[in-house]
C-alpha positions as CSV (number, residue, x, y, z in Angstrom):
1,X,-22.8,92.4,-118.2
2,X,-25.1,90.2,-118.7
3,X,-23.5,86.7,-117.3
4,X,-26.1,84.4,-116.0
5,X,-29.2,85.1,-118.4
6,X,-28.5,81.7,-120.0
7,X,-28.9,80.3,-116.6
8,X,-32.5,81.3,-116.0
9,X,-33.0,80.3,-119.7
10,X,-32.7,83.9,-120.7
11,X,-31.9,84.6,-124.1
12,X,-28.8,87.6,-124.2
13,X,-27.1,89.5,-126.9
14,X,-25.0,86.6,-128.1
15,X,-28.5,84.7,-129.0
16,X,-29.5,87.5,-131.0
17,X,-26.4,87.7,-132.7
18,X,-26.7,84.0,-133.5
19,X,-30.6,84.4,-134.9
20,X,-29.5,87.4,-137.1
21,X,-26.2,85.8,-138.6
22,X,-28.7,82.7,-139.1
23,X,-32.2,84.2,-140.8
24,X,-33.2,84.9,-143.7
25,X,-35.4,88.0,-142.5
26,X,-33.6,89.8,-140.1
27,X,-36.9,92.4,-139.7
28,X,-39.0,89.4,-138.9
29,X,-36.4,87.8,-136.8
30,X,-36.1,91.4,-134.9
31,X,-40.0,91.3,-134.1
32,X,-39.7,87.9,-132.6
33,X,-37.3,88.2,-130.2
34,X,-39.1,90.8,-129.0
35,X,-41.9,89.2,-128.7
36,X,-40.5,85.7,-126.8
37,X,-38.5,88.2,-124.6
38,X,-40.4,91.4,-124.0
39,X,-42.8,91.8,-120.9
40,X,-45.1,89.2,-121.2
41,X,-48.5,91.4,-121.0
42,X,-51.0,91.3,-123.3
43,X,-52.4,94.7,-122.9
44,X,-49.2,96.1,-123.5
45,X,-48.7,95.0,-126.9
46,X,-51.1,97.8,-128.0
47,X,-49.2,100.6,-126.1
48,X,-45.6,100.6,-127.2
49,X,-46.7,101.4,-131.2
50,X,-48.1,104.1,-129.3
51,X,-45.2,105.1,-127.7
52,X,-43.1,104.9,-130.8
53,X,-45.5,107.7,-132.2
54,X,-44.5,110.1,-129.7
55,X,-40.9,108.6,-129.8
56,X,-40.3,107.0,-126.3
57,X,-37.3,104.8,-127.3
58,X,-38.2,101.2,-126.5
59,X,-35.0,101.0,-124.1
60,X,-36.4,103.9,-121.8
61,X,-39.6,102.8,-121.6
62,X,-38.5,99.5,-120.6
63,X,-35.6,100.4,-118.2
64,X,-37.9,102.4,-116.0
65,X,-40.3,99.4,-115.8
66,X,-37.4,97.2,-114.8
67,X,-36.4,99.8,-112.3
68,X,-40.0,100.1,-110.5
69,X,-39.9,96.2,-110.6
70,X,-36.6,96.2,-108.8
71,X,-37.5,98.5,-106.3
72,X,-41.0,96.7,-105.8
73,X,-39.0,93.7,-105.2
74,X,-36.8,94.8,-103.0
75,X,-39.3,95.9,-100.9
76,X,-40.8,92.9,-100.4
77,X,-37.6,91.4,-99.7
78,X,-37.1,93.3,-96.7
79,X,-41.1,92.8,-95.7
80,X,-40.6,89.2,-96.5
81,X,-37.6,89.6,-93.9
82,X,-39.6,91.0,-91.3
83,X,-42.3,88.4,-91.1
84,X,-42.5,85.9,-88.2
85,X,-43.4,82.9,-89.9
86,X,-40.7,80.1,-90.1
87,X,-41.4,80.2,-94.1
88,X,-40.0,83.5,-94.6
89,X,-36.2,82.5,-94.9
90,X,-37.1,79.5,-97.0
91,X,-38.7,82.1,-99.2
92,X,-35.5,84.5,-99.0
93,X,-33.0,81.0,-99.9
94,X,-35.5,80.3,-102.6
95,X,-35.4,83.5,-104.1
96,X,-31.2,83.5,-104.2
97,X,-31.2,80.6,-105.9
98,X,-33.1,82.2,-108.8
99,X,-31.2,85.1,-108.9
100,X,-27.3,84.6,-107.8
101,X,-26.6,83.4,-111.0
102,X,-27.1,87.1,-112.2
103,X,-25.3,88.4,-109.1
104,X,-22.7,90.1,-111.3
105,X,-25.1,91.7,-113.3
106,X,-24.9,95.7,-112.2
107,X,-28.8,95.8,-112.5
108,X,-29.9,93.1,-110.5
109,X,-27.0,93.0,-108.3
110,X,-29.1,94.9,-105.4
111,X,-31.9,92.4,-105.5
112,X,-29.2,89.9,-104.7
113,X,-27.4,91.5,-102.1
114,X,-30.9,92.6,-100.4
115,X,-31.6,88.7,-100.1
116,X,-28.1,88.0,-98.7
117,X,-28.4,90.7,-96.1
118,X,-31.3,89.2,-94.8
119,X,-30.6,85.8,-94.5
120,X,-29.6,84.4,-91.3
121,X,-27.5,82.0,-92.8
122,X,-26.2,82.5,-95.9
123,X,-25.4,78.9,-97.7
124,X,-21.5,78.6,-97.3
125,X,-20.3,78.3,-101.0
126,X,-22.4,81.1,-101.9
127,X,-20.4,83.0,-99.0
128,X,-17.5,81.5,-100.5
129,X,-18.3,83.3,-104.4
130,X,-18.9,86.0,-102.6
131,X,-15.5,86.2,-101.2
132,X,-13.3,84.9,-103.8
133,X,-14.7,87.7,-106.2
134,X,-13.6,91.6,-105.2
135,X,-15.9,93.2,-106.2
136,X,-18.7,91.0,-105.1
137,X,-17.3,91.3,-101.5
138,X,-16.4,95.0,-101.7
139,X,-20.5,95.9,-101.9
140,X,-22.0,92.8,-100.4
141,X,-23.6,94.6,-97.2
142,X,-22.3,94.4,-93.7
143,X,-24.5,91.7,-92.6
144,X,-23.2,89.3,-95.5
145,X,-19.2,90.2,-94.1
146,X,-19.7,89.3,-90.5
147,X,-20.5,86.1,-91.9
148,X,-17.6,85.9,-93.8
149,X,-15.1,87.1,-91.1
150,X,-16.3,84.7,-88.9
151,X,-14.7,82.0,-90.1
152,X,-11.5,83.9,-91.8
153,X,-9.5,85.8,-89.0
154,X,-7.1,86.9,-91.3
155,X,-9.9,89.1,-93.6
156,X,-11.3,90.4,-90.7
157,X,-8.1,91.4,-89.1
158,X,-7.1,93.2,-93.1
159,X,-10.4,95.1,-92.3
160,X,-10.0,95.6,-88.9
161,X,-5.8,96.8,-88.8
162,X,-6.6,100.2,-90.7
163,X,-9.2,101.2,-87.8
164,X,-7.2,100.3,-85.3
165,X,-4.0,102.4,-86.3
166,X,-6.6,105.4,-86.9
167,X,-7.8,105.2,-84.1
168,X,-4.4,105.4,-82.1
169,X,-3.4,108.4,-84.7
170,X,-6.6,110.2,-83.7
171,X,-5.7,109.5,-79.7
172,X,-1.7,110.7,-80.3
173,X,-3.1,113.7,-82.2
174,X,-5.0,114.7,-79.5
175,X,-2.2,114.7,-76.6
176,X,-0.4,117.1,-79.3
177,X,-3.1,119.5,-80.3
178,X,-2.0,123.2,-80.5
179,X,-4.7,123.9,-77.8
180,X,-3.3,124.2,-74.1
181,X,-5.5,124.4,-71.5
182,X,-6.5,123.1,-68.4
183,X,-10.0,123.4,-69.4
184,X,-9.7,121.6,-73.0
185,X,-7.4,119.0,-72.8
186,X,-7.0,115.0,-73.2
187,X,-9.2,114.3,-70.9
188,X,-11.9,116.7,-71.0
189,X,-14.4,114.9,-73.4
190,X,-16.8,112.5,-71.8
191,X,-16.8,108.7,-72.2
192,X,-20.1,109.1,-74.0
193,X,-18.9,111.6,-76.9
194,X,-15.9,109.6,-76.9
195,X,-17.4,106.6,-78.2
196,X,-19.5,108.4,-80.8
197,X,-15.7,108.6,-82.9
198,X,-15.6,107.1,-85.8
199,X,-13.7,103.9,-85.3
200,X,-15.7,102.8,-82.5
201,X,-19.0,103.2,-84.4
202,X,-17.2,101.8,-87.3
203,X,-15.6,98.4,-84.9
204,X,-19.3,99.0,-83.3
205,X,-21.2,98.2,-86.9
206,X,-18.8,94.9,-88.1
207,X,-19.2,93.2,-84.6
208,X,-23.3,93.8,-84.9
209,X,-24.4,91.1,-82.3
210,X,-21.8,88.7,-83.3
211,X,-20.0,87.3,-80.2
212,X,-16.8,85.6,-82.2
213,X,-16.2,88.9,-83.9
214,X,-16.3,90.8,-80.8
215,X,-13.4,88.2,-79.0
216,X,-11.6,88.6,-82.3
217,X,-11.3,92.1,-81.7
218,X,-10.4,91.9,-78.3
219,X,-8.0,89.5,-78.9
220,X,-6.3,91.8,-81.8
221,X,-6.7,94.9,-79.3
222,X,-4.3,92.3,-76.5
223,X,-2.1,91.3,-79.2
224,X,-1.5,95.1,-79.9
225,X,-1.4,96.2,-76.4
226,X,1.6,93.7,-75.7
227,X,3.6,94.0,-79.1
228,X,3.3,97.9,-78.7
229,X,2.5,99.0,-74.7
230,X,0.4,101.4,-76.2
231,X,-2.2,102.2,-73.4
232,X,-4.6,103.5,-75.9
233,X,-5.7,100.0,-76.6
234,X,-6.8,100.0,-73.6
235,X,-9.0,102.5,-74.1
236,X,-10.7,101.2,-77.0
237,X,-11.1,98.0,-75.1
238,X,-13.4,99.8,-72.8
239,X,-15.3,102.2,-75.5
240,X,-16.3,99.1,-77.5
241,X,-17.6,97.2,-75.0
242,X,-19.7,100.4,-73.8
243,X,-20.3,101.8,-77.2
244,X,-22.5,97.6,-77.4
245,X,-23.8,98.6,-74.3
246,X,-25.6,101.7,-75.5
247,X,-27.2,99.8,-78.5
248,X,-28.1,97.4,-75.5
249,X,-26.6,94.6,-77.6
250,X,-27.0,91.8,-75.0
251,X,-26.2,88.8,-76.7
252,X,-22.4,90.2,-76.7
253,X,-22.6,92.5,-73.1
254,X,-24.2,89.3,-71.3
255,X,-21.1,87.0,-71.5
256,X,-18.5,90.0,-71.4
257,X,-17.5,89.0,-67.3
258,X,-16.1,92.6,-67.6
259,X,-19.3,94.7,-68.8
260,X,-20.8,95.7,-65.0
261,X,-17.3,96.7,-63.5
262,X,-16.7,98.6,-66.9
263,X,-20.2,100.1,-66.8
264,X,-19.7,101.2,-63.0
265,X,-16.2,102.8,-64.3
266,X,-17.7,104.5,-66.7
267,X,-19.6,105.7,-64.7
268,X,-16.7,107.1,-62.1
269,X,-15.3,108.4,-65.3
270,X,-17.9,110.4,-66.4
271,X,-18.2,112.5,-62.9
272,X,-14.0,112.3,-62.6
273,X,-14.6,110.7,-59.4
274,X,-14.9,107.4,-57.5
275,X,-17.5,107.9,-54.5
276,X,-18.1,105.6,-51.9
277,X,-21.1,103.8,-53.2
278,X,-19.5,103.1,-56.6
279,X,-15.6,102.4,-54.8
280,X,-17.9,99.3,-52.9
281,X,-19.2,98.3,-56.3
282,X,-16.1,98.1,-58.0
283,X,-14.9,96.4,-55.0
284,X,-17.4,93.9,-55.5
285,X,-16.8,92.9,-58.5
286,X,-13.1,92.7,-58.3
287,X,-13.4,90.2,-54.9
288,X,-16.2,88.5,-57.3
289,X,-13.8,86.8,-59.8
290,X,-13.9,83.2,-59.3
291,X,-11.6,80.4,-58.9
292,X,-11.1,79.0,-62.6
293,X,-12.1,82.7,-63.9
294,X,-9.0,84.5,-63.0
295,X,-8.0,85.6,-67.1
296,X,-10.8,88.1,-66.4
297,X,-8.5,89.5,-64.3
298,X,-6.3,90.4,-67.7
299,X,-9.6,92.1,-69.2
300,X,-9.7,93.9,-66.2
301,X,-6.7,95.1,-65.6
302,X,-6.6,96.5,-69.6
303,X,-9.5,98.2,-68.5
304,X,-8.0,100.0,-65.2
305,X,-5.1,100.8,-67.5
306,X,-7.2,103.2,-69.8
307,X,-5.9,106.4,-69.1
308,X,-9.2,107.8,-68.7
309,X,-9.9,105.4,-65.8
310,X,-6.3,106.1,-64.7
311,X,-7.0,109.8,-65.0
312,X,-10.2,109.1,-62.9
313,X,-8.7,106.7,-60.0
314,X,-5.7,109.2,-59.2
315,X,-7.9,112.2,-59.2
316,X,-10.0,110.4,-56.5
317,X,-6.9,109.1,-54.9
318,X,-5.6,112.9,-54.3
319,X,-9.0,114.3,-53.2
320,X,-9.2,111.6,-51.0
321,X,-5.7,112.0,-49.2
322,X,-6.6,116.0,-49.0
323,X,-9.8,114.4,-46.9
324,X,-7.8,112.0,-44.6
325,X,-5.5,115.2,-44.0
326,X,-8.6,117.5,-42.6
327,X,-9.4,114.8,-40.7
328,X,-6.1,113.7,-39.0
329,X,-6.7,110.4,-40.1
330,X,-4.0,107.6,-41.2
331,X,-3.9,106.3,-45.3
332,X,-4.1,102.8,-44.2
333,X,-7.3,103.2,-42.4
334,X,-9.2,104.1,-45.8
335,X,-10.8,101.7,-47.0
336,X,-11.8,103.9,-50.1
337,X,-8.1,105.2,-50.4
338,X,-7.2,101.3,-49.7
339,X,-9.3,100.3,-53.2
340,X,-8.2,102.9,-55.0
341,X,-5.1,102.0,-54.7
342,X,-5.6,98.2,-55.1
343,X,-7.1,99.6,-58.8
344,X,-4.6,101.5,-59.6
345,X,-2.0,98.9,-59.1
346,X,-4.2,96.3,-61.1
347,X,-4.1,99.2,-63.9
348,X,-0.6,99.9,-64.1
349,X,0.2,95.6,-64.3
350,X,-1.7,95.3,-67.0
351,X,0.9,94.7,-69.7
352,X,3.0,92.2,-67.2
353,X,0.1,90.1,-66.0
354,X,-1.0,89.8,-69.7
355,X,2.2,89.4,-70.7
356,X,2.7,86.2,-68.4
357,X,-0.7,84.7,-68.5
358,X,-0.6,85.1,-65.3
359,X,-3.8,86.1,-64.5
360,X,-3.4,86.9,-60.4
361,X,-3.9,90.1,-59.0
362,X,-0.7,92.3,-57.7
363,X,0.0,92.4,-54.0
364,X,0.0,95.8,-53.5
365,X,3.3,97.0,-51.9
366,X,2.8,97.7,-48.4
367,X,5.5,100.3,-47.8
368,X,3.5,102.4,-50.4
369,X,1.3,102.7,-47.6
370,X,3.4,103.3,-44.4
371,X,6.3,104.9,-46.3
372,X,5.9,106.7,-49.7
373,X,2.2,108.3,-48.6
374,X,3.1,109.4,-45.4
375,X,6.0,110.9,-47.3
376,X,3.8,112.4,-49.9
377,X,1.2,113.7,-46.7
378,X,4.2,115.3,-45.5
379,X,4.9,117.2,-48.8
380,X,1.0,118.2,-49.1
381,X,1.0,119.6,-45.3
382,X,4.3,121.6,-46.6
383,X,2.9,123.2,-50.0
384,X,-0.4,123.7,-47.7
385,X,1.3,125.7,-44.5
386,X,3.0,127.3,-46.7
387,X,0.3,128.7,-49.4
388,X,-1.8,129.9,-46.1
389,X,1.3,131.9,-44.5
390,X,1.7,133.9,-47.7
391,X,-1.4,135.4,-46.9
392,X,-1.1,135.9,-43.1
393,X,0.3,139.7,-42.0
394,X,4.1,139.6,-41.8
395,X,3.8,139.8,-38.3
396,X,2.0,136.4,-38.5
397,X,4.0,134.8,-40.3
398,X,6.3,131.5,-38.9
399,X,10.5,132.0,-39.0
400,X,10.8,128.4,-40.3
401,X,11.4,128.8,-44.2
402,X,9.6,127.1,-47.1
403,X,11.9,122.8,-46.8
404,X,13.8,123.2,-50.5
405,X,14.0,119.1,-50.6
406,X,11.8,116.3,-50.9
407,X,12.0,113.5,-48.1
408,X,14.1,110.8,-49.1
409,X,11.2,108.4,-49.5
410,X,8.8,110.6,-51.6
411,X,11.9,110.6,-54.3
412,X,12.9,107.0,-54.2
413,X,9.3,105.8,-54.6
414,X,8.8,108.0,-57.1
415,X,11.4,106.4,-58.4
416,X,11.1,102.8,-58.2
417,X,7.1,102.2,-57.6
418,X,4.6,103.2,-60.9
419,X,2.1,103.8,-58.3
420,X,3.9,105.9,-56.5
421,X,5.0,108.0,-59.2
422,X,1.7,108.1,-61.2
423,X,0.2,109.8,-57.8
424,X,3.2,111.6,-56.9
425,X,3.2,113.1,-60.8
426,X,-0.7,114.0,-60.6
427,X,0.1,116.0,-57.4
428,X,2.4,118.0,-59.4
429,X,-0.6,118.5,-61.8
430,X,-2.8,119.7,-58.6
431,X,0.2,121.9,-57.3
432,X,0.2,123.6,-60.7
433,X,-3.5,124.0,-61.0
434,X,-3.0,126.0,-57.1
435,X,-0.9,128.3,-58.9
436,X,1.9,127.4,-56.0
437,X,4.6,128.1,-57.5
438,X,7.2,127.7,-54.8
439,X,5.9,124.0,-54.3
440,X,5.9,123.5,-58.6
441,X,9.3,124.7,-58.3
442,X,10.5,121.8,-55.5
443,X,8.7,119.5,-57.4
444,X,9.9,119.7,-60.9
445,X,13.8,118.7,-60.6
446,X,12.7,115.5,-58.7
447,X,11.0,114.2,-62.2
448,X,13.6,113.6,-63.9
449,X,14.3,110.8,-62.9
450,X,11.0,108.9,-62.2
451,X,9.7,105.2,-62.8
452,X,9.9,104.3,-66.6
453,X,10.5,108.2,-67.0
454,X,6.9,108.4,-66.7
455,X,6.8,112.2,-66.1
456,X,8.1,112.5,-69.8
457,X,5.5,110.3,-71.2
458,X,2.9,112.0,-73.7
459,X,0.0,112.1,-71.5
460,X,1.6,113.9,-68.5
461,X,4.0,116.4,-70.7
462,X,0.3,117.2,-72.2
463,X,-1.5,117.8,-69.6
464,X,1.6,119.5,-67.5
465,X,2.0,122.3,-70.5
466,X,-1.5,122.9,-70.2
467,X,-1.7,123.5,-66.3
468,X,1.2,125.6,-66.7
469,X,-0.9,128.3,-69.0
470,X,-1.9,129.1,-65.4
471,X,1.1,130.0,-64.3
472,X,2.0,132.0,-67.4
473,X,2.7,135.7,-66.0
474,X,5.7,133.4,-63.4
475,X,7.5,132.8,-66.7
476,X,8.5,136.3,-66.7
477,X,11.1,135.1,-63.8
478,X,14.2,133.7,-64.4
479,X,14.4,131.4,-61.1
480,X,10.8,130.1,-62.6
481,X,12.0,129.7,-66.1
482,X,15.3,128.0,-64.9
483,X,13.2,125.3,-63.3
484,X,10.6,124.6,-65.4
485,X,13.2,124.0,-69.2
486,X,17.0,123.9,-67.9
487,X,15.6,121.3,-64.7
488,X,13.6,119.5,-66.1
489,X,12.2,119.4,-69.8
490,X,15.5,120.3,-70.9
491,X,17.1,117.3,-69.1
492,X,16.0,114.9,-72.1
493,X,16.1,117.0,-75.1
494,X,18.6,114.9,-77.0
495,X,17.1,111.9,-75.7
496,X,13.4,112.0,-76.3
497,X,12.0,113.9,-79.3
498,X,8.2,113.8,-77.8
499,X,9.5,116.1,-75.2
500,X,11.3,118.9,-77.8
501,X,7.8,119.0,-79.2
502,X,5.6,119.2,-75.8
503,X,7.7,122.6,-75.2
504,X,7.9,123.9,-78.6
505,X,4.0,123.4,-78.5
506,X,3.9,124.9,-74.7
507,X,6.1,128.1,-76.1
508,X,3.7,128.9,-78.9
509,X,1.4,129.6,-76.5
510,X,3.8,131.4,-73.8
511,X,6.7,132.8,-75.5
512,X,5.3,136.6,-75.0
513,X,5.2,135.4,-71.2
514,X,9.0,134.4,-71.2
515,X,11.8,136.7,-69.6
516,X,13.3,137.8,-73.2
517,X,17.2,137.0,-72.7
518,X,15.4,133.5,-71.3
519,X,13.6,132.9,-74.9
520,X,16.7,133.8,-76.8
521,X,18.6,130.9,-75.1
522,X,15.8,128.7,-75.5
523,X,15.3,129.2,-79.5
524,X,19.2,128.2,-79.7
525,X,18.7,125.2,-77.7
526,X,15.3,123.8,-79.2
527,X,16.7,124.6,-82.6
528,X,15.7,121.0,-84.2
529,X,18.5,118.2,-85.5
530,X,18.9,117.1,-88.8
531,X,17.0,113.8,-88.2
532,X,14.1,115.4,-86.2
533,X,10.6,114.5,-87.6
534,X,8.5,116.8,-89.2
535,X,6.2,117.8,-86.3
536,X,9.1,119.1,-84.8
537,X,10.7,121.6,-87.7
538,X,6.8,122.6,-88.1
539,X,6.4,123.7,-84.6
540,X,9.7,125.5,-84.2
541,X,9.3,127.6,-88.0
542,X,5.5,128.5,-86.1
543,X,7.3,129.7,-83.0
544,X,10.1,131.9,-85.1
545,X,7.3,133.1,-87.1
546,X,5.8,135.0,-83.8
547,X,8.9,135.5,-82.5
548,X,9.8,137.4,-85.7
549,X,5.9,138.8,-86.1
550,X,6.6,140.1,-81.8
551,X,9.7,141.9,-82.5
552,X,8.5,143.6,-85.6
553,X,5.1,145.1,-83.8
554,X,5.7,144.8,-80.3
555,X,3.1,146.0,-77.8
556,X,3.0,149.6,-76.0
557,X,3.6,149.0,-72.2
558,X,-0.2,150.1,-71.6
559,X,-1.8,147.1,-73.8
560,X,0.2,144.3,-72.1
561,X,-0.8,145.5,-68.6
562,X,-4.3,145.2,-69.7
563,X,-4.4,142.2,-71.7
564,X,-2.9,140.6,-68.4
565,X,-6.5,141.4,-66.9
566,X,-8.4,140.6,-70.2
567,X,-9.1,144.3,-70.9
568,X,-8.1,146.4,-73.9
569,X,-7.1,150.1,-73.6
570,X,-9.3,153.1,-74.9
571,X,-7.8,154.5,-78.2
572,X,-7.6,157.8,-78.6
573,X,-5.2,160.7,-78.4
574,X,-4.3,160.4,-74.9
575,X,-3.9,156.7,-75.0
576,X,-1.5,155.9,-72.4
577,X,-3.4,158.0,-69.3
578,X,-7.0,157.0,-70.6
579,X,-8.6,154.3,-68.2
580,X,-9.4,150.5,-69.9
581,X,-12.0,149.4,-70.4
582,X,-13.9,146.0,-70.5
583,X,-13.7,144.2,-74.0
């Protein structure tokens, strides 16, 4: 407790101990200790018999002197810190001198760390105590670390690693949160609130201004992204660098090559939507990458791989087909649709180019262009004539019937080209959010077999349950039902656990929507294996629970008319004639 005293040519317990065992008055001996090693203040020698008079132990009255001192001095510290003169770290180095050797001491400990914090550079073998002693490094201040990790990767990656798998928890969790809805989903928080989360204020704070922490990070967040293909890396990629860029820490967003065209993104993402001004921004600074610069290309691409910017692109991509349609006009004569495009395919290489090293960016296949979206235009034109003949008189209506396949090249793309099928699965999105059922219900079979079995990946299962809450009162149809589980999330059951959970979760919500002899088939069939994880028995006791909870109170035929509407009926003895009213 009191290592170091001897030092500073303190005298500690084990000198008293030796003047005691040693005297011949111990009393006498007792009063001269105190004397060589009280406060040394002349006009205080009169006031502590004063105190003993009104019994203030000695110890209290000196412990909260020591703890004003402490305080005083820590104050100056920090004012001494804040100065402008080129003395004031000499000061600061002068002062740790004095007291490290009583850096283990639990009462001046915070003197000492408050000096290390605010020294630029902290002398290296007094960095080095620091980190060979536990508990030393476990409260030394965040400031002190960064100097640390520096120049030991492997620390700062034990520090960094737990973050980093929160963080991807906390991202997973989301895509299988019990809400479902098109309103709250995935994708519904803005970039800004995003990068208010924890681990990105937390990865935020331990980079501070430091430039070789911040490509450390990066460099763990590549080495993660290719071990694992987990595209939430990505995303992190892109909320650190803006999370710096709201502090308006320059000294790190100045050399990032990547920080305008992530800015402008960011931007895009925020409105979920990539105008014209901002499409011949990004544009700019993708045809700006130099010769000898092309690795930014492998930033860049991680950052067009973010599913939020993903999200964003496609979104834009759709919209601006829907345009080209209104106005007869050809894909390939966008230029907007063009760079989109060009985007999405940079995003989607991400993992190969990186993988590779080799950092040039993807020719985008040109039969995507003059086959697969004039294929997909074709599809749009039919869920679009169709839609607007439902609502013509009969007498209106055309003979021709509602084309029950796909054209040859819509499927095989979607098939073989991850462009392709990422827009050709976010038009399904779109087709559900219509509420078209008949064009949901052509669509659906032709994703089971997809590119990478991307339409059973997390992200679109999540966001496809959700969109189908809209649809909820067409689950009451067998044909509807039949489409939506036996072809297609049925399909790969046995195969992929991730889908057993996206419809057990989708059901929770829906299962008082589902044709009855339909739901008593289903419960058979999602009945979870033996070796199923936990997530998955959890869900499917939840859903037996209502089940079992619907049949034992199930609704009078009144109530579920009007809860269709939102209403609730009147109460009262003539129930079932009274009219609802609003809740």
């Amino acid at each position: 407790m009191f290592a170091g005293l001897p030092e500073l040519g303190i005298s500690n317990g084990e000198d008293l101990k030796e003047t005691l065992t040693n005297c011949t008055e111990p009393l006498k001996a007792i009063d001269q200790f105190q004397m060589e090693n009280g406060i040394l203040l002349p006009t205080l020698q009169s006031a502590l018999p004063f105190l003993d008079l009104h019994g203030t132990p000695r110890l209290d009255f000196h412990q909260s002197v020591f703890d004003e001192l402490r305080e005083k001095l820590m104050e100056r510290v920090a004012t001494i810190a804040e100065g402008k003169d080129e003395e004031r770290y000499k000061k600061l180095e002068e002062l740790l001198e004095k007291s490290f050797p009583l850096v283990k001491m639990p009462s001046i400990q915070p003197v000492v760390m408050q000096v290390l914090k605010h020294l630029p550079k902290v002398p290296e073998k007094k960095l080095k105590m620091v980190m060979a002693d536990k508990d030393l490094y476990k409260v030394c201040a965040v400031e002190v670390k960064r100097q640390i990790w520096q120049d030991n990767q492997a620390l700062f990656g034990d520090e960094v690693s737990p973050l980093l798998k929160q963080y991807i928890v906390e991202k997973e969790a989301g895509l299988f949160s019990s809400d479902l809805s098109i309103l709250h989903n995935f994708f519904s928080l803005s970039p800004k609130t995003r990068r208010q989360g924890e681990v990105v204020l937390k990865l935020t704070q331990m980079i501070g201004k430091n430039v070789k922490l911040y490509d450390m990070v990066l460099q763990f967040l590549r080495t993660l992204f290719l071990r694992t293909r987990n595209v939430h890396y990505c995303t992190l990629r892109a909320e650190l660098l803006m999370s710096l860029h709201d502090l308006d820490i320059s000294e790190i967003c100045s050399v990032d090559p990547c920080h305008k065209f992530t800015w402008c993104l960011d931007a895009c993402i925020r409105e979920k939507f990539v105008d014209g001004k901002r499409a011949r921004e990004l544009q700019g600074f993708l045809d700006g990458v130099k010769k000898g610069q092309e690795q930014v290309l492998g930033d860049l691409s991680m950052i067009l791989c973010d599913p939020f910017a993903c999200n964003t692109i496609v979104l834009s991509t759709i919209r601006n087909l829907q345009e080209l349609l209104s106005q007869d006009a050809l894909p390939r004569d966008s230029p907007d649709l063009m760079l989109l495009l060009r985007m999405l395919s940079l995003g989607q290489g991400a993992w190969d180019m990186i993988d590779s090293q080799v950092f040039k960016e993807p020719r985008l296949d040109l039969e995507l262009v003059t086959r697969f979206l004039p294929a997909m235009m074709s599809v749009v034109v039919d869920d679009h004539t169709f839609t607007v003949e439902q609502k013509l008189p009969s007498e209106e209506k055309s003979s021709l019937s509602y084309p029950s396949a796909l054209p040859d090249a819509f499927n095989r793309y979607m098939q073989e080209n991850r462009v392709a099928c990422e827009m050709g699965l976010y038009y399904v999105l779109h087709i559900a959010k219509l509420r078209n059922k008949n064009a949901l219900q052509r669509l659906l079979p032709a994703l089971v077999e997809t590119y990478n079995d991307m339409a059973f990946s997390d992200i679109f299962l999540h966001l496809l349950t959700g969109h189908l809450t809209l649809l909820s009162d067409e689950f009451g149809a067998e044909d509807f039902c039949s489409v939506v589980f036996d072809d297609f999330l049925l399909t790969s059951l046995s195969s992929k656990e991730n889908v057993h959970r996206h419809t057990l979760r989708m059901l929770l919500h829906l299962h008082n929507k589902v044709l009855p002899s339909f739901m008593e088939i289903l419960t058979k069939t999602l009945e979870p294996p033996k070796q199923c994880s936990e997530p998955v028995r959890e869900l499917y006791t939840q859903l037996m629970e209502k089940l079992d909870a619907q049949k034992k109170s199930p609704p009078p035929p009144d109530e579920t008319s009007s809860m269709d509407l939102g209403l609730h009926p009147v109460t009262g003895p003539n129930t079932a004639s009274a009219p609802a009213t609003p809740h």
